[in-house]
C-alpha positions in Angstrom: 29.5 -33.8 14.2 27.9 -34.0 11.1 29.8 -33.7 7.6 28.8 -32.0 4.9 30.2 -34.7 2.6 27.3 -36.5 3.8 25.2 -37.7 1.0 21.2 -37.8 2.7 20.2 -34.5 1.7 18.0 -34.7 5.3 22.0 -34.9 7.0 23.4 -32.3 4.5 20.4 -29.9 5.2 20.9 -30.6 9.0 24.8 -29.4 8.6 23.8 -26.5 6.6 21.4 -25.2 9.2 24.2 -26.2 12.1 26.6 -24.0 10.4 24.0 -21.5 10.1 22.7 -21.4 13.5 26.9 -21.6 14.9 28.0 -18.3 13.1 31.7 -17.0 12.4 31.1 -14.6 14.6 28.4 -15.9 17.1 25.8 -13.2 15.7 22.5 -13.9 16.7 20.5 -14.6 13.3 18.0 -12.3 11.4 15.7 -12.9 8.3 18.9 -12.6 5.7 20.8 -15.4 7.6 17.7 -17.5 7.3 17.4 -16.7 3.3 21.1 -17.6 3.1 20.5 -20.8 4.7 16.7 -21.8 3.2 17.1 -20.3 -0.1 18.0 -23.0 -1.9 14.9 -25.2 -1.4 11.6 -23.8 -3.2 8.4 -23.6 -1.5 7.2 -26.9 -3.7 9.9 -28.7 -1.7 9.4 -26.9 1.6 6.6 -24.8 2.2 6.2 -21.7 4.2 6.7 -21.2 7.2 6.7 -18.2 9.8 10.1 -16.9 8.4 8.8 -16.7 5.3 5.8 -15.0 6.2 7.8 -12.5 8.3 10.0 -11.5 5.2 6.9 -11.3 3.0 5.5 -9.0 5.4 8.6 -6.7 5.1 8.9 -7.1 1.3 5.3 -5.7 1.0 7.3 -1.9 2.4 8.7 -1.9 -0.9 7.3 0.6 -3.4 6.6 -1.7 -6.3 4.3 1.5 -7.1 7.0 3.5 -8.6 7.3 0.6 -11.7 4.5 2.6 -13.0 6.8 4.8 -14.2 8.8 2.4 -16.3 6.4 -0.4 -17.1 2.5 0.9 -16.4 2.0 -1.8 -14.4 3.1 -3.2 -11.6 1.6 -7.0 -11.8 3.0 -10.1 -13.5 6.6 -10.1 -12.4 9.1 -12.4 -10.7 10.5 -11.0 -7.7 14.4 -11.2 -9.5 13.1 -9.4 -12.5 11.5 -6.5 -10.0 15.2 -6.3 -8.8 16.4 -6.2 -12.1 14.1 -3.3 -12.9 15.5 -1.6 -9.9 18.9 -1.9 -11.1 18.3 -0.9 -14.8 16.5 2.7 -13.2 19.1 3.2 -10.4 19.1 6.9 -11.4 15.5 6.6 -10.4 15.0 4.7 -7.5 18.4 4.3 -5.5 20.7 1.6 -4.9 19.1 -1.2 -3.7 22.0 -3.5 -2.9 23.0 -0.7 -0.2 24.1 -1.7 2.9 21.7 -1.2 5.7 22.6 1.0 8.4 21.6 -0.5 11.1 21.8 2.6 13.3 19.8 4.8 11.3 17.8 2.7 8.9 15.7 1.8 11.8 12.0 1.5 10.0 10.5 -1.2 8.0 10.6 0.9 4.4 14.2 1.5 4.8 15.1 -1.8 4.8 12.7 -3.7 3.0 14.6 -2.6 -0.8 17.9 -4.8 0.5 16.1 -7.5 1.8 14.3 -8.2 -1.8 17.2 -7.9 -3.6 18.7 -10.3 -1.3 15.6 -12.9 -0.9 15.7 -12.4 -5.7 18.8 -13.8 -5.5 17.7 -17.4 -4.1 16.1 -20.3 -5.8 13.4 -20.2 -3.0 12.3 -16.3 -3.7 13.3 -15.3 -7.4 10.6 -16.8 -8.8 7.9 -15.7 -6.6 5.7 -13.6 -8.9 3.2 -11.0 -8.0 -0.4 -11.3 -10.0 -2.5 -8.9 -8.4 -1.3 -5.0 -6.7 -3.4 -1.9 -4.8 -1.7 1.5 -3.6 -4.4 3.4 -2.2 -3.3 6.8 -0.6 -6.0 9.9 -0.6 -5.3 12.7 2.0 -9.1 13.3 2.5 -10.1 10.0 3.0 -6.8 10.1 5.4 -5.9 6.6 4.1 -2.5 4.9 2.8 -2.8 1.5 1.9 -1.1 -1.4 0.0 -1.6 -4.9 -0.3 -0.3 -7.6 -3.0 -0.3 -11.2 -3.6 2.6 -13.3 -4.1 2.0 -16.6 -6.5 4.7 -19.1 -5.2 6.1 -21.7 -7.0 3.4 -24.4 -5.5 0.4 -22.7 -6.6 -0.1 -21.4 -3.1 -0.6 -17.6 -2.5 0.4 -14.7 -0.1 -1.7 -11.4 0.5 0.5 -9.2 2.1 -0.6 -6.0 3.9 2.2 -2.9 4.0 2.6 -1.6 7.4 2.5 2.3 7.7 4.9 3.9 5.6 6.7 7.3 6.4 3.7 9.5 5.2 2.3 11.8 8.0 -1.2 10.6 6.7 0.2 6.7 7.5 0.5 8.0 10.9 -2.9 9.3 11.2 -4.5 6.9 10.0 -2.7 4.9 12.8 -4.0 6.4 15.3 -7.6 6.6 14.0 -7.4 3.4 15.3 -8.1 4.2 18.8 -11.9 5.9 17.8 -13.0 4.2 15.1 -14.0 0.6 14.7 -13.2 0.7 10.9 -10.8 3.1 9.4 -10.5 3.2 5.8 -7.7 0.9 5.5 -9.2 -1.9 7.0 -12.4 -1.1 4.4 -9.7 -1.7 1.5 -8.5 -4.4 3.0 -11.8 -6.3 3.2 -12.6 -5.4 -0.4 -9.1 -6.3 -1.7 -8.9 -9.9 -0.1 -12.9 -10.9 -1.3 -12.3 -9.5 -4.6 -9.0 -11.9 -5.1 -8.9 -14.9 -7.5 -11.6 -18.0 -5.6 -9.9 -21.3 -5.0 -6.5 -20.6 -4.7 -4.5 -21.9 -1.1 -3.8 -18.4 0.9 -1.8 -17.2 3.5 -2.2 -13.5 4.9 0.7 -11.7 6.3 1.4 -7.8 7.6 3.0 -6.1 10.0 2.0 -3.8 11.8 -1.0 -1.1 10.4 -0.8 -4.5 7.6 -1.0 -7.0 10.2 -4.4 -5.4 11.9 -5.4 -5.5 8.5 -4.8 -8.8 7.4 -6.6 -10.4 10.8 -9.6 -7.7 10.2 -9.7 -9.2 6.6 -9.6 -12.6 8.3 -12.4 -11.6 10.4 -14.7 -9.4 8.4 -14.2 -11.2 5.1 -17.4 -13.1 3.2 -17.7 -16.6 4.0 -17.5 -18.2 1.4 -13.6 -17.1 1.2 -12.6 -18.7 4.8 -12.3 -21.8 3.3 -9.4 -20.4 1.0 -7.4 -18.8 3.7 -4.6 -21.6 4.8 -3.1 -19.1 8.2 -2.9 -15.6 9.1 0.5 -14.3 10.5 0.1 -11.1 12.5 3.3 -9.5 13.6 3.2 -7.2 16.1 -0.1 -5.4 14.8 -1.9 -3.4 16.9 -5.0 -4.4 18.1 -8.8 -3.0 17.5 -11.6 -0.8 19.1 -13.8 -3.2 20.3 -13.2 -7.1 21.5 -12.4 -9.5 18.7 -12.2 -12.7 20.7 -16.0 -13.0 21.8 -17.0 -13.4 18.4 -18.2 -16.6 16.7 -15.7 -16.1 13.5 -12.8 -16.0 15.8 -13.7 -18.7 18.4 -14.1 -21.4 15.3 -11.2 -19.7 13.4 -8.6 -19.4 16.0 -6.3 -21.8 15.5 -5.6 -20.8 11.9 -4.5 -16.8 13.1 -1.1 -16.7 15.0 0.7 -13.9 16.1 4.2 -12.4 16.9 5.4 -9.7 18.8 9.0 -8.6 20.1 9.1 -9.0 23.6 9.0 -5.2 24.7 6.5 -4.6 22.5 4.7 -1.3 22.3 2.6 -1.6 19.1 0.9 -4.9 19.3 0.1 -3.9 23.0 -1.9 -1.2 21.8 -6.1 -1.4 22.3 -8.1 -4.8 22.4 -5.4 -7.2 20.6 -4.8 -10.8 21.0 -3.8 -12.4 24.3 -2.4 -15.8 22.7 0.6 -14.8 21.2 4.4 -15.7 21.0 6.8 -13.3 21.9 9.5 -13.3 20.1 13.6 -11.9 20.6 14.8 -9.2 19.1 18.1 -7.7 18.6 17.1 -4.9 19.0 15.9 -2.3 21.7 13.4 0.4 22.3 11.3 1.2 18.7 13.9 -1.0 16.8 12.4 -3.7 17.9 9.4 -3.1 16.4 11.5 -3.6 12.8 11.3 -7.6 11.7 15.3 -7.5 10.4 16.0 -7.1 14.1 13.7 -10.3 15.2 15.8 -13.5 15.8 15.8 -16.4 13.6 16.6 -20.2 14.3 16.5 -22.3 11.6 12.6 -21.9 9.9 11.1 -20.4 13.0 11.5 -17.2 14.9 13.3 -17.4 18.5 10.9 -17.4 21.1 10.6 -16.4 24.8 10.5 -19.7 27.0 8.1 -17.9 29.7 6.0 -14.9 28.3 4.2 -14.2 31.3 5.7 -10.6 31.4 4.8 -9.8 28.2 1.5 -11.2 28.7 1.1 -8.3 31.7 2.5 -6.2 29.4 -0.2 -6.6 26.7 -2.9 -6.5 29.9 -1.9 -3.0 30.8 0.1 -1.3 28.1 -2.2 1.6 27.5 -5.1 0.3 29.1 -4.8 3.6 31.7 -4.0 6.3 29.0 -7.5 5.0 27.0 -9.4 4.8 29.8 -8.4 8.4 30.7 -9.9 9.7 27.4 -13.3 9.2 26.1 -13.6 8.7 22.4 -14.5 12.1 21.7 -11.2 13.6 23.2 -8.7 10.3 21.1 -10.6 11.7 18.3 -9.7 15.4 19.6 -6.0 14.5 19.9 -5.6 13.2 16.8 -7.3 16.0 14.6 -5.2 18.3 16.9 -2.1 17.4 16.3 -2.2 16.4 12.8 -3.4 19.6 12.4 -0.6 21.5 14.2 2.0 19.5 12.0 0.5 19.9 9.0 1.0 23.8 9.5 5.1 22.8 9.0 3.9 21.9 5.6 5.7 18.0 5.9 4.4 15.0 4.0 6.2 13.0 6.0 8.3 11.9 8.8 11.6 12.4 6.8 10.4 16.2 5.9 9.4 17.0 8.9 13.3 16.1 10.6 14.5 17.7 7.5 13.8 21.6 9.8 13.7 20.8 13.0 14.0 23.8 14.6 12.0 25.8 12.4 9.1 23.4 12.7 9.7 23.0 16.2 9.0 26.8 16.4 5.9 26.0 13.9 4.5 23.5 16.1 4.9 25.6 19.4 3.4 28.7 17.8 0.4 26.7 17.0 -0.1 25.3 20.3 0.0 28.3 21.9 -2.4 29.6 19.7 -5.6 26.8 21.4 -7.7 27.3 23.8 -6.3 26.4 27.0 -9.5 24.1 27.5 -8.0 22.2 24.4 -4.7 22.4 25.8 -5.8 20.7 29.3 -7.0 17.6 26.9 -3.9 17.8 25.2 -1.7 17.7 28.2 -3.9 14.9 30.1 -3.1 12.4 27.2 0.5 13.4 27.3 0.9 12.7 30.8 -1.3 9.4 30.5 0.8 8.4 27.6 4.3 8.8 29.6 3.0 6.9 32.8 2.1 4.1 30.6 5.3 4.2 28.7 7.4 3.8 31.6 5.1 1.1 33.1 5.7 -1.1 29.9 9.3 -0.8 30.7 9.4 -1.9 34.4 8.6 -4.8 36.4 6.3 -5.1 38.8 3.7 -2.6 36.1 1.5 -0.3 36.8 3.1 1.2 39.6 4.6 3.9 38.2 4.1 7.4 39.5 4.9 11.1 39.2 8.7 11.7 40.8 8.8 8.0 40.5 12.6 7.5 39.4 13.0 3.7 40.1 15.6 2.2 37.9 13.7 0.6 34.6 14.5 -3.3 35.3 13.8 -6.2 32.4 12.8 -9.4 33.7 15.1 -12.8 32.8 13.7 -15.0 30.0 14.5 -19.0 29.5 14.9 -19.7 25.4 11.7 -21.8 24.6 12.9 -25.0 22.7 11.3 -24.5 18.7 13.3 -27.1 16.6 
């Protein structure tokens, strides 16, 4: 047993991470046990690593935006002193040492606030300062973007993509995805990346809508930058339009992009993604999973399925059915459809439209009602498509789900894959 008298700082960082990994309570470990654990040690002394990617990626949810009302500007701060801002205009912007419920506080926005002001409290993040920022959001353009760059304190950079945020447009925007091979957010993206400071050591990090983004920066950005770019962590992002792996960029590129996803994932399933990922435990189930807080930690990687097989069917199948069902015309039908039909509740976003849900419930039936029943057949057929394919992501032995079919939903048994 090792003691943490011990003076080899190699043995006394070996019993911290033991007593880390063996918990009070035998909790399985998240991002904030790791940035208790790794804190202490900056990234001159230990570089980044995947866990440190994955927090970035769930930092970049937090509205650093709303320092424009204090300060003008949202650039040249330490991550501690962005905390401190929050805390000095609490009036403002909330409590941000608030303990996250974990029942409720399910998305990636929600809980990105507590994990910066936890991450600002260690020697490894507090110092991290952000030198360059760009919030994008324009209803007619129907696109919400963010991306910043992290300085750390080796010199060495992160451009991190936000994921979609709670706006209806985010969720549009989304699923613009499935018709067009360049929505607007991926444009800013490109332009963002190639317009950042030449020279510099980078790592690019998102998650989800920001983790397609940061691989189609990867991919799409001018040549002349590759040779900047260090890795690209994509964590459960879904995928693209057309096939990304045939391409020259990506077959000489490759081994610098890697990619996460929980292991029921729905997301990073969806359209033509990448078939060599890791699949990673989560403590969570159903869309929590999709929330990095929930994704398990051991020491400075994330936990990892021993045999990914499944998931690797998964990805194979998830959706494939319900896109081949519907031509590009009718995804792009679906989605002005029913953006339209929930924009006649008046909602900005997700949290507005819960806010009345039986009077926009009665909104959004009154409009349907209202089609065409030829627009209503197209409407229905991606429904059903959709719920088939749900339900086959869910069961072993896929794509054998029918109509009536009310087989118990099974999960197949996973060996732990060995990472330190």
């Amino acid at each position: 047993m090792l003691k943490q008298g011990d003076g080899n700082p190699s043995v006394i960082n070996a019993y911290r991470q033991q007593t880390i990994l063996t918990s009070k309570h035998n909790r399985l470990m998240n991002m904030l046990d790791y940035i208790e654990w790794r804190g202490d040690l900056p990234f001159e002394k230990d570089p980044l690593n995947e866990v440190d990617a994955l927090i970035f990626s769930l930092i970049a949810y937090y509205s650093f935006e709303q320092f424009n009302k204090i300060t003008g500007n949202v650039v040249g701060n330490s991550l501690a002193e962005y905390v401190q801002l929050h805390n000095n205009n609490a009036s403002l912007f909330g409590d941000i040492n608030k303990q996250i419920d974990i029942d409720n506080d399910i998305f990636p926005s929600k809980t990105a606030p507590y994990v910066l002001s936890k991450a600002a409290k260690t020697a490894r993040f507090a110092g991290v300062r952000i030198v360059d920022f760009r919030d994008v959001f324009d209803e007619d353009r129907v696109v919400q973007f963010a991306a910043m760059t992290f300085e750390l304190d080796n010199g060495h950079r992160v451009v991190a993509y936000r994921g979609t945020d709670s706006s209806i447009i985010g969720w549009k925007e989304d699923c613009m995805l499935s018709y067009l091979t360049e929505i607007p957010g991926q444009t800013e993206a490109v332009n963002y990346f190639n317009e950042t400071k030449q020279g510099k050591k980078y790592y690019i990090v998102g998650h989800s809508k920001g983790a397609n983004e940061a691989l189609y920066t990867f991919l799409k950005m001018d040549k002349a930058r590759l040779a900047d770019v260090e890795a690209i962590y994509n964590f459960d992002g879904p995928g693209f339009l057309e096939n990304i792996h045939n391409t020259p960029r990506y077959q000489t590129t490759k081994n610098k992009i890697h990619t996460f996803v929980p292991t029921d994932s729905i997301v990073g399933m969806i359209l033509e993604h990448e078939k060599d990922f890791v699949a990673v435990k989560s403590n969570g189930h159903g869309i929590k999973q999709h929330n990095p807080l929930f994704w398990q930690v051991k020491g400075p990687c994330l936990e990892t399925e021993c045999n990914n097989e499944w998931v690797r069917e998964v990805a194979d199948r998830t959706f494939t059915d319900f896109l081949k069902e519907l031509s590009l015309e009718d995804r792009q039908f679906v989605t002005e459809t029913v953006f339209a039909i929930v924009n006649n509740c008046g909602a900005k976003s997700i949290a507005e439209l819960y806010k009345n849900p039986i009077k926009n419930t009665r909104i959004i039936l009154a409009s349907y009602s209202k089609l065409p029943e030829e627009q209503k057949e197209i409407l229905i057929k991606a429904s059903k498509a959709l719920g088939f394919s749900w339900a086959a992501n869910y069961r072993l032995g896929i794509g054998d789900v029918k109509p009536g079919d009310k087989k118990p939903l099974l999960k197949p048994l996973f060996r732990t894959r060995p990472r330190l």
